[in-house]
C-alpha positions in Angstrom: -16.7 -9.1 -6.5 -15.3 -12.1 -8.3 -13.1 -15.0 -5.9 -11.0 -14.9 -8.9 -9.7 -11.1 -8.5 -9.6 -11.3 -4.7 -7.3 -13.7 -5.1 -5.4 -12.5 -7.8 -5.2 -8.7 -6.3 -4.2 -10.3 -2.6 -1.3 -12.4 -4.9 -0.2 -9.2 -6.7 -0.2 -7.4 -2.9 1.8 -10.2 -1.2 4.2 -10.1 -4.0 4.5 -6.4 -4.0 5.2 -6.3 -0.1 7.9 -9.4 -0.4 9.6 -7.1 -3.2 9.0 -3.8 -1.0 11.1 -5.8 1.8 13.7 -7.2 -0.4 14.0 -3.5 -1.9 13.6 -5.8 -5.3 13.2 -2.6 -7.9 13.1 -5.4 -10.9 9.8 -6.8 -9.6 8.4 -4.1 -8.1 9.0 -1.8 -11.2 7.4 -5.2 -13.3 4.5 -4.6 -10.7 3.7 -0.8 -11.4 2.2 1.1 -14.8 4.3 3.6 -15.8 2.3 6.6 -14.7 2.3 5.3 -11.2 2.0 7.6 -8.1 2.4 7.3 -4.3 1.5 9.0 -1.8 3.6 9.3 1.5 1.8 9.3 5.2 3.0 12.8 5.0 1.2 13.9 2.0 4.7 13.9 -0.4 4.0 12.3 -3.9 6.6 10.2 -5.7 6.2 9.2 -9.1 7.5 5.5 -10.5 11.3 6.8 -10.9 11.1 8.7 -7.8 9.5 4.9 -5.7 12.2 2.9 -7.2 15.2 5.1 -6.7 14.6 4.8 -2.4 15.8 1.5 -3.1 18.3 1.6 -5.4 20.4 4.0 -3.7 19.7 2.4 -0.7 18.1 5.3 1.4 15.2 3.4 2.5 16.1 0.0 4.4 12.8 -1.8 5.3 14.0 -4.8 7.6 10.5 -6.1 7.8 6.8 -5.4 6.2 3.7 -6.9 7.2 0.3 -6.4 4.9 -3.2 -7.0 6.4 -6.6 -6.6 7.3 -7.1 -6.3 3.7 -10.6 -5.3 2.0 -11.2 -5.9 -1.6 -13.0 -4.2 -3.6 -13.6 -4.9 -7.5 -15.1 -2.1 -9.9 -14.3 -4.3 -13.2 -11.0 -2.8 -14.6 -9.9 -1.7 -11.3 -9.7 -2.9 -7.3 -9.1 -1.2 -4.7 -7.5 -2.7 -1.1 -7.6 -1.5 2.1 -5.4 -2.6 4.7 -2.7 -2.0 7.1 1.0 -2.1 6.3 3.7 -2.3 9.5 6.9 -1.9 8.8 10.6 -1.6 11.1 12.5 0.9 8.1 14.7 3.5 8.0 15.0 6.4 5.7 18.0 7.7 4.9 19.7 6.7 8.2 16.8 7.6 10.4 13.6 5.6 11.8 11.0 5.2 9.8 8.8 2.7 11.5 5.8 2.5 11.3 1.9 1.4 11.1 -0.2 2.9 8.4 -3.5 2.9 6.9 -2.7 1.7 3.2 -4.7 2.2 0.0 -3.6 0.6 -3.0 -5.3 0.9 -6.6 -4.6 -1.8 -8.7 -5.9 -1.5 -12.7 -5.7 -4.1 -15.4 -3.3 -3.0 -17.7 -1.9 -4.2 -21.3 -2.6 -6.5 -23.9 -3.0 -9.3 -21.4 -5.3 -7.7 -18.7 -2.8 -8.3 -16.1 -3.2 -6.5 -12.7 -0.6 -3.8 -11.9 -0.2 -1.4 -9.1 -1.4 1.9 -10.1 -1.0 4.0 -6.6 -0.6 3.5 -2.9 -1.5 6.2 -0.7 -0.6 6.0 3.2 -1.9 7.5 6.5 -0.3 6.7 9.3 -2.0 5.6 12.3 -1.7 7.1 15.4 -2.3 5.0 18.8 -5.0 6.5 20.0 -6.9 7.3 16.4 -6.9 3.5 16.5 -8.1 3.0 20.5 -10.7 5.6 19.5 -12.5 4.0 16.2 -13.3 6.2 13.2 -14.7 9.6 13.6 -18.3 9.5 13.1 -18.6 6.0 12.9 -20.1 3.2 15.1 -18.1 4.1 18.4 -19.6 7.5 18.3 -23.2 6.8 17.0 -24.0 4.8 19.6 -22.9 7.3 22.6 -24.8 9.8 20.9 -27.7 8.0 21.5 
């Protein structure tokens, strides 16, 4: 993996969450391809139109967003992050706080290469899925033993 897309992807991310909290649909649609996808905690898909419109009719209200513990990962045309997004929102006049496992895929895209946001997928995290560790992983392997 190259310094130069770390930083470059981590810039694009911290610009996507300032946008995400300023509900700024000019920069975040700037941000995204066109076929762009997310995928809510609860497994609901929303295309680009779909992402945007929260916003713009003001359903979703994020008062603050916080993006880290971010892994990198560069396959070339594409990077991948990994990291945790926190967030005080609500949805349509109800809570949606919130701290989540968060996946974006970011691909270079047009005639300049830039980096855009291809799709976000979330998980939530429950309080004790993060007390416990991973299922299989290190936490367990070692009490197995």
């Amino acid at each position: 993996m190259t310094s130069d897309t770390t930083a470059e992807v981590l810039a694009l991310g911290k610009r996507w969450a300032e946008a995400e909290q300023r509900a700024d649909t000019a920069v975040l649609d700037d941000l995204a391809v066109e076929d762009f996808r997310l995928v809510g905690p609860l497994g609901f898909v929303l295309d680009k139109a779909q992402w945007l419109e929260r916003y713009r009719t003001g359903a979703l209200d994020t008062r603050s967003l916080t993006w880290d513990e971010v892994e990198v990962r560069d396959f070339g045309a594409a990077a991948i992050t990994i990291g945790r997004h926190t967030q005080q929102a609500t949805y349509a006049g109800r809570s949606a706080d919130g701290q989540f496992r968060i996946m974006h895929v970011f691909v270079r895209d047009g005639a300049d290469s830039r980096w855009r946001l291809a799709s976000i997928q979330f998980s939530q995290l429950a309080a004790a899925a993060q007390a416990a560790g991973p299922p299989g992983g290190p936490d367990r392997a070692s009490a197995a033993s």
